[in-house]
C-alpha positions as CSV (number, residue, x, y, z in Angstrom):
1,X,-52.3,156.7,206.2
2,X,-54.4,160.1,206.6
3,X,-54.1,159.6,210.1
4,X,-50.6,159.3,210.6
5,X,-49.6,162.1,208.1
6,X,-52.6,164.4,210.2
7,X,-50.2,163.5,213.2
8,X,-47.0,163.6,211.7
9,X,-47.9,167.5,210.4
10,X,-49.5,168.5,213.6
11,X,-46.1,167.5,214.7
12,X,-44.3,169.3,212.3
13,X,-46.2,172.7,212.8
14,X,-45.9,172.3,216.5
15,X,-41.8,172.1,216.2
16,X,-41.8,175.4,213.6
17,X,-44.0,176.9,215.8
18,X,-41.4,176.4,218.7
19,X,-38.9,177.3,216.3
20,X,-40.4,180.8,215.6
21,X,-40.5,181.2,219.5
22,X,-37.0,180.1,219.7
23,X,-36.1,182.3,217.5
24,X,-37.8,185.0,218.4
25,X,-36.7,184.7,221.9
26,X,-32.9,184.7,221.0
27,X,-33.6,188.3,219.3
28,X,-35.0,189.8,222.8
29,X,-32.6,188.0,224.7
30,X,-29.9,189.5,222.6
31,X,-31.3,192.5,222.7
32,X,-31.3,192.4,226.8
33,X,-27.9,191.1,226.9
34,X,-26.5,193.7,224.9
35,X,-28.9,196.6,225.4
36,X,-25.7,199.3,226.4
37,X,-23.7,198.1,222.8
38,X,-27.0,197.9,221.1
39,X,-28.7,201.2,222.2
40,X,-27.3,204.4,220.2
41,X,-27.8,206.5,223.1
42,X,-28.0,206.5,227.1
43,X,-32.0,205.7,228.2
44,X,-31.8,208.2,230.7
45,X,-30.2,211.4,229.1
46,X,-31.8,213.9,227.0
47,X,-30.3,213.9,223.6
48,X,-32.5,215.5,221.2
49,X,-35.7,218.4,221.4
50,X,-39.2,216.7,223.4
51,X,-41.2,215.0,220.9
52,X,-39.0,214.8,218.1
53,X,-40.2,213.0,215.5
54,X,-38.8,209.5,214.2
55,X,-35.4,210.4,212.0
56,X,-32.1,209.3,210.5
57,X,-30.4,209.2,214.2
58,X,-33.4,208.7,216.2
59,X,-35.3,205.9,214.6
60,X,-38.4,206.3,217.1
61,X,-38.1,209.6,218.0
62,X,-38.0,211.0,221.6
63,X,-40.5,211.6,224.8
64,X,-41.6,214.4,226.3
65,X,-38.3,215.0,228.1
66,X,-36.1,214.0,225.2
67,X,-35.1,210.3,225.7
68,X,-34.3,208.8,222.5
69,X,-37.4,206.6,222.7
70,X,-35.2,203.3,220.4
71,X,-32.8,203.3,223.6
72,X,-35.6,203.2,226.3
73,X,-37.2,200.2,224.5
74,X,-33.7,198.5,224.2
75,X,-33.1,198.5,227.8
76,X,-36.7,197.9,228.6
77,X,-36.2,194.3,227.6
78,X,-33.8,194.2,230.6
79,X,-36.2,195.4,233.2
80,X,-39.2,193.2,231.6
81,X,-37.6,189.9,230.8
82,X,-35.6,190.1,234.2
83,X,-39.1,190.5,236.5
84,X,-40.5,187.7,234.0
85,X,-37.8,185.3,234.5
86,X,-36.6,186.0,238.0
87,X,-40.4,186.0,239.0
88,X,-41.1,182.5,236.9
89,X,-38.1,180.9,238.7
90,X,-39.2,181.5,242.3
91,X,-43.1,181.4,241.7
92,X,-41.9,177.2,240.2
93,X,-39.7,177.0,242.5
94,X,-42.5,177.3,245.2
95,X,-45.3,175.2,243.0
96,X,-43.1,172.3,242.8
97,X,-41.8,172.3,246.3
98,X,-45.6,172.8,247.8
99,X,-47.0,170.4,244.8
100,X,-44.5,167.3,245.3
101,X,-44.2,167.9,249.3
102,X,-48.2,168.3,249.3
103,X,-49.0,164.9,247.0
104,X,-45.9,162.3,248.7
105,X,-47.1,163.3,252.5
106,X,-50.9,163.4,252.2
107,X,-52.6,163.4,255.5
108,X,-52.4,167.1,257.3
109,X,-49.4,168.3,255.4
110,X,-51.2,167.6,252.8
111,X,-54.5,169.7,253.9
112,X,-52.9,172.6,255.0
113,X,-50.8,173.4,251.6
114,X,-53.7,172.6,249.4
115,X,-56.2,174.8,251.5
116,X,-53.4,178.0,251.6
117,X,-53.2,177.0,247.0
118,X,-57.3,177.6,247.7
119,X,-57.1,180.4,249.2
120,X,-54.4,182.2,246.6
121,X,-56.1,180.4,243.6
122,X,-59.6,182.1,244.7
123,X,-58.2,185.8,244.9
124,X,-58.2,187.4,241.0
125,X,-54.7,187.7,239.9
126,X,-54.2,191.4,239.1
127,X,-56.5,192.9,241.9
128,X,-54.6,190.8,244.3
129,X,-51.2,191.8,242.6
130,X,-52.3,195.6,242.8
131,X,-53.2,195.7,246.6
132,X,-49.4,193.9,247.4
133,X,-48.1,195.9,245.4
134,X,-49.3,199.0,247.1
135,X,-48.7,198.1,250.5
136,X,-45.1,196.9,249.7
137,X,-44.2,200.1,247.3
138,X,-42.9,201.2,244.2
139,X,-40.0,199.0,242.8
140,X,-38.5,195.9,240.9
141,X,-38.5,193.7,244.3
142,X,-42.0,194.2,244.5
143,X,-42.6,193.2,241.5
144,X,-40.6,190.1,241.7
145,X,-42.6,189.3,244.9
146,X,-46.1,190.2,244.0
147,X,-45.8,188.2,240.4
148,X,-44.2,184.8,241.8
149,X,-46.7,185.3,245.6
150,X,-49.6,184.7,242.6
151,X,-48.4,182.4,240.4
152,X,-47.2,179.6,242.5
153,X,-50.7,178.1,243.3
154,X,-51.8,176.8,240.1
155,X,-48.9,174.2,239.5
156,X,-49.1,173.5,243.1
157,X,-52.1,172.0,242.1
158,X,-51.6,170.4,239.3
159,X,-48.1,168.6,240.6
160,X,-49.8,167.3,243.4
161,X,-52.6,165.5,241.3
162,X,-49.3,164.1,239.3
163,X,-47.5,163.1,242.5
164,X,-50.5,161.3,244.3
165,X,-50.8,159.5,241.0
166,X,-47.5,158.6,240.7
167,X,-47.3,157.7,244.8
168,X,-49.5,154.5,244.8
169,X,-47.7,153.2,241.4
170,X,-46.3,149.6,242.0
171,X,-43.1,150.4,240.6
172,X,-42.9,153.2,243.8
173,X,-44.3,150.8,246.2
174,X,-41.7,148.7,245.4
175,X,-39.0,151.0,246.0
176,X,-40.5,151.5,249.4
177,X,-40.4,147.5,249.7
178,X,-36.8,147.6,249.3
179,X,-36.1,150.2,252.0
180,X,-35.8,153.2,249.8
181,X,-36.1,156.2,251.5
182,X,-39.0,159.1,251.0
183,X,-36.3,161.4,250.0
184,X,-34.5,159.0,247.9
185,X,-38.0,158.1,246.0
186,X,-38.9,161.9,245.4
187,X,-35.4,162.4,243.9
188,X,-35.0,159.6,242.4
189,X,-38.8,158.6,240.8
190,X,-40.9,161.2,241.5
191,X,-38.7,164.1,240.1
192,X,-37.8,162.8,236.5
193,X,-41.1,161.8,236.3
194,X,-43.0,165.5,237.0
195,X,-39.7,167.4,235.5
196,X,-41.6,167.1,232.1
197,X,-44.3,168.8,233.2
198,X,-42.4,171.7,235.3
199,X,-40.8,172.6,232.1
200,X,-43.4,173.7,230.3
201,X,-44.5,175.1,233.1
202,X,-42.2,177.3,234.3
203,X,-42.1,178.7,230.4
204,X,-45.6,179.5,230.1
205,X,-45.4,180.9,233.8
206,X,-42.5,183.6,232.1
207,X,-45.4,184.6,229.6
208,X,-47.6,185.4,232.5
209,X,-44.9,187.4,234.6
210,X,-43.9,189.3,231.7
211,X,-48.0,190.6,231.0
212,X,-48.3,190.9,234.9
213,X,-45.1,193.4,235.1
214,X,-46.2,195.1,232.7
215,X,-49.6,195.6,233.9
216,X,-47.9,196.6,237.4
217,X,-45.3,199.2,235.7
218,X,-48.2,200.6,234.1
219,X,-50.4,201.2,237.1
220,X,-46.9,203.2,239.2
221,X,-45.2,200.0,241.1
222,X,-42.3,199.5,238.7
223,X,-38.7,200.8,239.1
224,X,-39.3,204.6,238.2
225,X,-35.2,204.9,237.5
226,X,-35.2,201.9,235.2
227,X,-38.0,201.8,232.4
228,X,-39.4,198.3,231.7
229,X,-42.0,198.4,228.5
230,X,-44.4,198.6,231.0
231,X,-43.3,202.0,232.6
232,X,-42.8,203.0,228.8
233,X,-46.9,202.8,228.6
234,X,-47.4,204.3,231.7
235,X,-45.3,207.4,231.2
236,X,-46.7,207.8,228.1
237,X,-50.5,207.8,229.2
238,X,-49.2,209.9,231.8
239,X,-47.3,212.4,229.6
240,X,-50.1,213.2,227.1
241,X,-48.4,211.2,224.3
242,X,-51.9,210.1,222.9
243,X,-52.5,214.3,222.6
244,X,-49.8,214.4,219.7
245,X,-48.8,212.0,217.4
246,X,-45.9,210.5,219.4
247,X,-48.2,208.0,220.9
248,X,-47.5,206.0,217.3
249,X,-43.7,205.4,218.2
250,X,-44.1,205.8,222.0
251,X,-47.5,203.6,222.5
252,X,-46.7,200.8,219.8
253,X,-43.2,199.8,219.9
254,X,-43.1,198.4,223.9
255,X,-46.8,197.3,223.4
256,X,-45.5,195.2,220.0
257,X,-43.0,193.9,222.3
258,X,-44.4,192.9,224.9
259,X,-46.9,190.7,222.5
260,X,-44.1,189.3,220.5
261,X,-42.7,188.5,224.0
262,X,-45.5,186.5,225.4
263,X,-46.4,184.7,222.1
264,X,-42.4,183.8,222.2
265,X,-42.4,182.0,225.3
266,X,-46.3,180.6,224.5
267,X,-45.1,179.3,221.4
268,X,-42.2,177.4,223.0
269,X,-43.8,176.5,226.4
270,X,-46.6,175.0,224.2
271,X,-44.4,172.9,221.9
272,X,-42.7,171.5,224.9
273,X,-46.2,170.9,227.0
274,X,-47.0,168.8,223.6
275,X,-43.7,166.8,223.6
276,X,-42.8,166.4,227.1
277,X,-43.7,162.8,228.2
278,X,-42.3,160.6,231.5
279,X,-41.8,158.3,229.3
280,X,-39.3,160.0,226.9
281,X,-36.9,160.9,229.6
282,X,-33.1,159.0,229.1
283,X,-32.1,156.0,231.4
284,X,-29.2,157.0,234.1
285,X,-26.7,155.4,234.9
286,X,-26.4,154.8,238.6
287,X,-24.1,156.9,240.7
288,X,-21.5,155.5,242.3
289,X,-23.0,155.9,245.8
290,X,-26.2,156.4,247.1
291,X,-25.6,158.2,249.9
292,X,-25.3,157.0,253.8
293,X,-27.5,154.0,254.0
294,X,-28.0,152.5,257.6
295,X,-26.2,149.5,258.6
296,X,-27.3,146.0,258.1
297,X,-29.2,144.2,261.2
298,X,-28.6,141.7,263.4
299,X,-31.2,139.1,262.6
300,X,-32.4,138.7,266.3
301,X,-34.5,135.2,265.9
302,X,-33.2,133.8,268.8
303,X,-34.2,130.1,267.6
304,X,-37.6,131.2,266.4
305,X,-38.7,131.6,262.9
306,X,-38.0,134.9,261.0
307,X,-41.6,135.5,260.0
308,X,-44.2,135.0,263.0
309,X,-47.4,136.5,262.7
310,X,-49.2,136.2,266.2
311,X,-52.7,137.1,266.9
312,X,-52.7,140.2,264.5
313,X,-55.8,142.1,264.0
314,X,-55.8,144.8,261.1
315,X,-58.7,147.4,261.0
316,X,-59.6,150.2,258.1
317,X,-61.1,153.7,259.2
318,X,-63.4,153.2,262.3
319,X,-65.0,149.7,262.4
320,X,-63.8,148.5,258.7
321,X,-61.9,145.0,259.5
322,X,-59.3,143.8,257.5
323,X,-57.9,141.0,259.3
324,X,-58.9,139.3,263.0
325,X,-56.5,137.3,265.0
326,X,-54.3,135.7,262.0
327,X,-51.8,134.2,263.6
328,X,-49.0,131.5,261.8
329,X,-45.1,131.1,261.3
330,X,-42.7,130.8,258.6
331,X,-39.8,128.8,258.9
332,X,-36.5,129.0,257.4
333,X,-36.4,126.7,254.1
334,X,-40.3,127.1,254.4
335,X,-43.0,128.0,252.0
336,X,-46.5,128.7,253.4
337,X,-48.9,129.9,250.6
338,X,-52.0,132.2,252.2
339,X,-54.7,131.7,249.8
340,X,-58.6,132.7,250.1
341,X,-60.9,134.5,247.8
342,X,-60.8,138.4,246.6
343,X,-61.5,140.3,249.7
344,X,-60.5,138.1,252.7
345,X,-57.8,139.8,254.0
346,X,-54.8,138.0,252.8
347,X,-53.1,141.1,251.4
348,X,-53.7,143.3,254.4
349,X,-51.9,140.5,256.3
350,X,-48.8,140.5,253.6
351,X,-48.7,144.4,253.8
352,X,-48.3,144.1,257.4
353,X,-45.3,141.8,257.5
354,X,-43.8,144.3,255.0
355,X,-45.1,147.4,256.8
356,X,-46.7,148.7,253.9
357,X,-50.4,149.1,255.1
358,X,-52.6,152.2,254.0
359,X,-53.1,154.9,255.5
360,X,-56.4,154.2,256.6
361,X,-55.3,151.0,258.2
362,X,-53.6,150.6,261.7
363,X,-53.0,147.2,263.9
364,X,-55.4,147.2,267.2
365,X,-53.4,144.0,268.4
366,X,-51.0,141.2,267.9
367,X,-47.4,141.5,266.4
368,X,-45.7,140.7,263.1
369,X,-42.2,140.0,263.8
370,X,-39.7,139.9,261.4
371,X,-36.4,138.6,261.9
372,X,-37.8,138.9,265.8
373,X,-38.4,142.4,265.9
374,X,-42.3,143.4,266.1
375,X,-42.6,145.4,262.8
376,X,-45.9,147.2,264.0
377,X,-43.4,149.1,266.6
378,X,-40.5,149.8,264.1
379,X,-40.2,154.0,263.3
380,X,-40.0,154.5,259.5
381,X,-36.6,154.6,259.5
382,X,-35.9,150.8,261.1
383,X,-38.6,150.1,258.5
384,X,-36.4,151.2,255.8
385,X,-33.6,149.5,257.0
386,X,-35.8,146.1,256.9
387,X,-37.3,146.7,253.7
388,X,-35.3,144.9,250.6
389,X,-32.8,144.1,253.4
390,X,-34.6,141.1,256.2
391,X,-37.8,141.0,254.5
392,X,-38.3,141.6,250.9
393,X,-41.3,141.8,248.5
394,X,-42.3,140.2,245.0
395,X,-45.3,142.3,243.8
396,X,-48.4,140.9,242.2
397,X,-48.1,143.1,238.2
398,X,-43.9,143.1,237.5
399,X,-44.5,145.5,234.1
400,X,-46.3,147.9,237.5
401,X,-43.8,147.3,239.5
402,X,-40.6,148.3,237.5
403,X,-40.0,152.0,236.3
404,X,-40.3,152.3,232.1
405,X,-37.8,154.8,232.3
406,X,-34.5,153.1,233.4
407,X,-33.1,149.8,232.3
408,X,-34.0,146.4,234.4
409,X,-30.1,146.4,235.6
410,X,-30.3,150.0,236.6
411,X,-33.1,149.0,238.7
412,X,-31.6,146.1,239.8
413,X,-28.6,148.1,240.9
414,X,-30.3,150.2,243.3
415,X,-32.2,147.5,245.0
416,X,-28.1,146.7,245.9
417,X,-27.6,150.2,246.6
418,X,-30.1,150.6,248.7
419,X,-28.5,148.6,251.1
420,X,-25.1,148.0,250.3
421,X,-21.8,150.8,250.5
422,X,-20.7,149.7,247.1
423,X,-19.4,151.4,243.7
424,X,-21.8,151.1,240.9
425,X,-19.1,148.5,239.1
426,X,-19.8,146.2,242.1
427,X,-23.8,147.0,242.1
428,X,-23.6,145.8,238.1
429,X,-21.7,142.7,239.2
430,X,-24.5,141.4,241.5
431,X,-26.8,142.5,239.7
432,X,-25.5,140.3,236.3
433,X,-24.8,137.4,239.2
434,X,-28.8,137.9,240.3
435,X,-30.0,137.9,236.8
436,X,-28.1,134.7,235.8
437,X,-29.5,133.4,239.5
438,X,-33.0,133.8,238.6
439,X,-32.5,132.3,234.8
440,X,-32.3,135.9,232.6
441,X,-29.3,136.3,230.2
442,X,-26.5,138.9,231.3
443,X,-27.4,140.1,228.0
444,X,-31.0,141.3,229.3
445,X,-29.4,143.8,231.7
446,X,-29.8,146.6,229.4
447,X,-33.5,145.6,228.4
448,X,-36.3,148.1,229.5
449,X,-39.2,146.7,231.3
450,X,-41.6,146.9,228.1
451,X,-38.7,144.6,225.8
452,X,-39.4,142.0,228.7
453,X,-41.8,139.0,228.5
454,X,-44.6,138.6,231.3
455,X,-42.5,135.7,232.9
456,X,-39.1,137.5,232.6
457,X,-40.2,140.6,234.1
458,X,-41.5,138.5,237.1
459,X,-37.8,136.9,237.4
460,X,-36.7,140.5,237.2
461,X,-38.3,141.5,240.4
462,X,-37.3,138.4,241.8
463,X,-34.0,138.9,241.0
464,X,-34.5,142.4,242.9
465,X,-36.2,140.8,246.0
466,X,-33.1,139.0,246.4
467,X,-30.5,141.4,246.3
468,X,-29.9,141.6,249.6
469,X,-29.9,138.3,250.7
470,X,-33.3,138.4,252.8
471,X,-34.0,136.0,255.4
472,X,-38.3,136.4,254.3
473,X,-39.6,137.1,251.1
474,X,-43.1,137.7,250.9
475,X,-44.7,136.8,247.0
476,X,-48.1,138.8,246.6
477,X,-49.9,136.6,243.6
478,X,-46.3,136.1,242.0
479,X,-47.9,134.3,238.8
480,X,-50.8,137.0,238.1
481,X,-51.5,137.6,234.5
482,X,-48.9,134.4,233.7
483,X,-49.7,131.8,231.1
484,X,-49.7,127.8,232.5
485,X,-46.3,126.9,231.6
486,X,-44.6,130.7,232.6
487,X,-46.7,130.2,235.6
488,X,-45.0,126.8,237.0
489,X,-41.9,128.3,235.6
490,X,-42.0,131.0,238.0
491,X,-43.2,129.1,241.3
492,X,-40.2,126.6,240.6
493,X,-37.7,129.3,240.4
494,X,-39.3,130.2,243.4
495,X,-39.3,126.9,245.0
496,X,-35.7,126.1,244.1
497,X,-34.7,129.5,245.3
498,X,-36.1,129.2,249.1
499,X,-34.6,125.6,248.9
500,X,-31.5,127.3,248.0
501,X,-31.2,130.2,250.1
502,X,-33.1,128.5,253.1
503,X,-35.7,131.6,252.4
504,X,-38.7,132.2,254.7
505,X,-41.3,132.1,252.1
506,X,-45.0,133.5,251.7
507,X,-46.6,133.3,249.0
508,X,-50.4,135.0,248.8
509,X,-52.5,133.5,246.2
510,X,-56.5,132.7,245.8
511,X,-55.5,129.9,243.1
512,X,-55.0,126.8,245.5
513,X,-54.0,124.8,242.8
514,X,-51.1,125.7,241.8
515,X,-49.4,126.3,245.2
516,X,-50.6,122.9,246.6
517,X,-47.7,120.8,244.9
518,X,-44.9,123.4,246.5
519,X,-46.1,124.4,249.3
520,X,-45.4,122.9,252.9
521,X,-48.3,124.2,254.7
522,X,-51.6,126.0,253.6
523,X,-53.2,128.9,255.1
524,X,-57.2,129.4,254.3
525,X,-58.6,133.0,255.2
526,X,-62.0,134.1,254.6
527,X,-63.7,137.8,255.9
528,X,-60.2,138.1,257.8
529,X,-60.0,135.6,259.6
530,X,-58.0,132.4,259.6
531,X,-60.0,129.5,258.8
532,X,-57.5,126.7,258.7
533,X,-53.9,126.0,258.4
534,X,-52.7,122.5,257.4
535,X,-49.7,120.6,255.6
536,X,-50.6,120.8,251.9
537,X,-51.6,117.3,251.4
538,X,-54.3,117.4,254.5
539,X,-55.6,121.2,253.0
540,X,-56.0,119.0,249.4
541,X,-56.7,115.7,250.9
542,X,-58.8,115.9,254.0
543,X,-59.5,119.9,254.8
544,X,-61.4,120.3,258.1
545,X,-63.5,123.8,257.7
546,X,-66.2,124.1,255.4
547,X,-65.0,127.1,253.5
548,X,-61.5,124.9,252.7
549,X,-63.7,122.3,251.6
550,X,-65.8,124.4,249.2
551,X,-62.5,125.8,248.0
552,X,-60.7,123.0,247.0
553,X,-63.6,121.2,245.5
554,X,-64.1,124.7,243.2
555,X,-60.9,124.3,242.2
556,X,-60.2,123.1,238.7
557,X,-57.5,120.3,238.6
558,X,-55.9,118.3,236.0
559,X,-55.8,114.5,237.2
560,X,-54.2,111.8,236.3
561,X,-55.6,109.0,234.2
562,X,-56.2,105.5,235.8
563,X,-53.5,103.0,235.1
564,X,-56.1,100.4,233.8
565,X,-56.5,103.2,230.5
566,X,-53.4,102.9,229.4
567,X,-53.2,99.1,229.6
């Protein structure tokens, strides 16, 4: 109970906190706004003797010229909180673009934009801003310039960390299973999920603009015909202010402002940095289009079966192998289960059928043809258009694989989208006819991933892997993390299914056991190779290699009772 009321006032402070900066705020923004109602006189007129002191109708006297000194720090807020925000905008605008850009492409675009963030985020901040600021001169463009060309950098940085994180999530490989587009991901995926974390951002970043303007108008490179707080201190150093007593009501006021400005937008930033979470972002409906999507293909097989996988040999970095001359078929109405222990190269070869291999993995020789096209040929764009549409994936962890932020039948409606020119009523149609396919209530379609049993988010990504009628579907350890009975639950629905739909199907697995009783043939690998392939009841009954052997006498089996027991 302490606990909880410790967190529920920490809570509770933070969001008066963000309150005072709200409020706070709204006063200096009001100000800003209506600086020429607010202001009693015009900023640049004299309207009274030089250093008059504070009265009835000039509440902070004048300057050294005779400026009402009240109507310079009125308009002041105009000049400051302009640079800040103007400068915030373009300097996030930049972060995220280099950040996001950066962390999806990795390899040299990747390199080049983090080593230019190096070389900005070594250079100190205001000696860098001051030698810009020189050679560009005097003026509120400079400043704008100067103040976003340093701030960028640092949530470059930390976007990319975010977006590398996010890019090798399940739920994003998936979408790339399906076809999905890198542009389409970033938008769709990647955006809500780092928005939380620009906001804040881009907040705090304002607090820093507004100290570095004023730091700039107070060494000469501000607007010298429009007085920003800044300027305000820097005539007044420069006008002998702190000789006479006006330095009280010419020194104070902008300096008092420009504090209660940057604890404003700290106060608020840091309330928002608090609460901000991926995971508290609202579900969207689907749009009614997804854009152009490319047509659907021509299958191709010419009497051949749509997964062949002939002599294919997968390497990592220089020498690492990952798979050496696997070759087999998969037949239409056909389930082949690839099974061998952690490590022999079974998933390498179901990435390649998908063309989803890592980055440091490339195919020295053979082909995987899909729906008799060689998918080790195909540009990223064909891939796409195979993806979700001939060949579709069921990965290995379904709570991974599916976004927590949007409803299993949002998700289910883009897999259709993806593919399919439709409005989202006749996305939400499949998808309730996919759901009721795979065994899930209609009344599920509104569920989030997290509502969802182990065995019903697995039917959920079935029910996605099917949405476009694939000829393959490829099944990386469908019943991982399953209990016995959701386990045979799931490989029947998956059994009927192919039956069904006459589905090419592959199923990778290093439990022998419970693919023997579906499967039509079995595929052994161990250290990527191909050890022995066999109808299921000669890899169970009679296997040939000694690695088969040792594997299906390891495995644990529940056997039936002699007759003569029950007698």
């Amino acid at each position: 109970m302490n606990l909880m009321g410790n967190i529920l006032g920490t809570r509770t402070r933070s969001q008066r906190l963000a309150l005072v900066g709200v409020l706070m705020l709204g006063v200096l923004l009001l100000c800003a706004v209506a600086a020429p109602w607010l202001a009693p006189f015009d900023p640049t007129e004299r309207v009274t003797r030089p250093f008059a002191a504070p009265s009835a109708e000039h509440w902070l006297g004048a300057d050294d010229v005779g400026h009402d000194l009240l109507s310079m720090l009125i308009h002041g807020a105009r000049i400051s909180l302009f640079v800040g925000i103007v400068a915030a905008v373009i300097a996030t605008a930049v972060g995220t673009i280099v950040g996001v850009v950066a962390g999806y492409s990795r390899g040299v675009v990747d390199t080049v934009l983090m080593r230019i963030v190096d070389v900005v985020l070594a250079l100190p901040v205001l000696p860098l801003t001051i030698v810009i600021g020189v050679f560009a001169g005097p003026g509120l463009r400079t400043q704008v310039m100067v103040i976003s060309a340093v701030l960028w950098a640092g949530l470059a940085r930390e976007l990319r960390a975010q977006v590398l994180t996010l890019r090798e999530r399940d739920h994003i490989q998936a979408e790339r299973a399906m076809g999905a587009g890198p542009w389409y991901v970033l938008r769709r995926h990647v955006a809500p999920a780092v928005l939380p974390l620009v906001v804040p951002q881009f907040v705090l970043t304002i607090k820093t603009a507004v100290l570095l303007e004023a730091s700039l108008a107070f060494l000469g490179l501000g607007d010298i015909s429009a007085a920003s707080w800044g300027a305000m201190l820097s005539m007044a150093h420069a006008r002998n202010a702190f000789l006479t007593d006006a330095w009280i009501w010419w020194v104070i006021p902008p300096g008092a402002a420009i504090a209660v400005t940057v604890l404003a937008f700290a106060l608020l930033g840091n309330a928002i940095e608090e609460r901000s979470r991926p995971i508290l972002l609202p579900a969207r409906r689907p749009r009614k289009k997804l854009g152009p999507v490319p047509a659907r293909v021509d299958p191709g097989v010419e009497g051949g079966a749509p997964l062949v996988i002939d002599d294919l040999t997968v390497v990592y970095g220089a020498d690492g192998r990952g798979a050496t001359g696997v070759g087999f078929t998969v037949g239409a109405g056909e389930l082949v289960a690839l099974v061998g222990e952690s490590g022999s190269g079974k998933s390498t070869v179901a990435a390649a059928a998908m063309g989803l291999l890592p980055a440091a993995a490339r195919i020295v020789s053979g082909a995987v043809r899909v729906a008799g096209r060689d998918v080790s040929t195909m540009s990223p764009a064909e891939l796409r258009v195979l993806r979700g549409n001939r060949i579709a994936l069921i990965p290995q962890e379904a709570l991974s694989a599916l976004d927590p932020v949007y409803t299993i039948g949002t998700q289910i409606d883009e897999a259709v989208l993806a593919h399919r020119s439709c409005t989202g009523a006749q996305a939400r149609e499949r998808t309730l006819d996919l759901l009721t396919d795979v065994g899930l209530g209609v009344d599920r379609v509104d569920a989030y991933p997290h509502q969802l049993s182990g065995g019903m988010r697995q039917r959920v990504v079935i029910a996605m892997a099917l949405a476009n009628e694939p000829d393959v579907l490829v099944a990386d350890e469908p019943t991982s993390g399953l209990d016995v009975l959701r386990e045979a639950e799931v490989l029947a629905l998956l059994d009927e299914l192919r039956v069904r739909r006459s589905l090419a199907l592959l199923i990778v697995t290093h439990n022998l056991p419970v693919v023997e009783r579906i499967a039509d043939r079995i595929a052994v690998m161990k250290d990527g190779e191909l050890v022995e392939i066999g109808t299921a009841e000669q890899i169970a009954a009679a296997p040939v290699h000694p690695y088969t052997r040792t594997l299906v006498e390891s495995a644990p089996r529940l056997r039936r009772a002699p007759q003569e027991v029950f007698s």
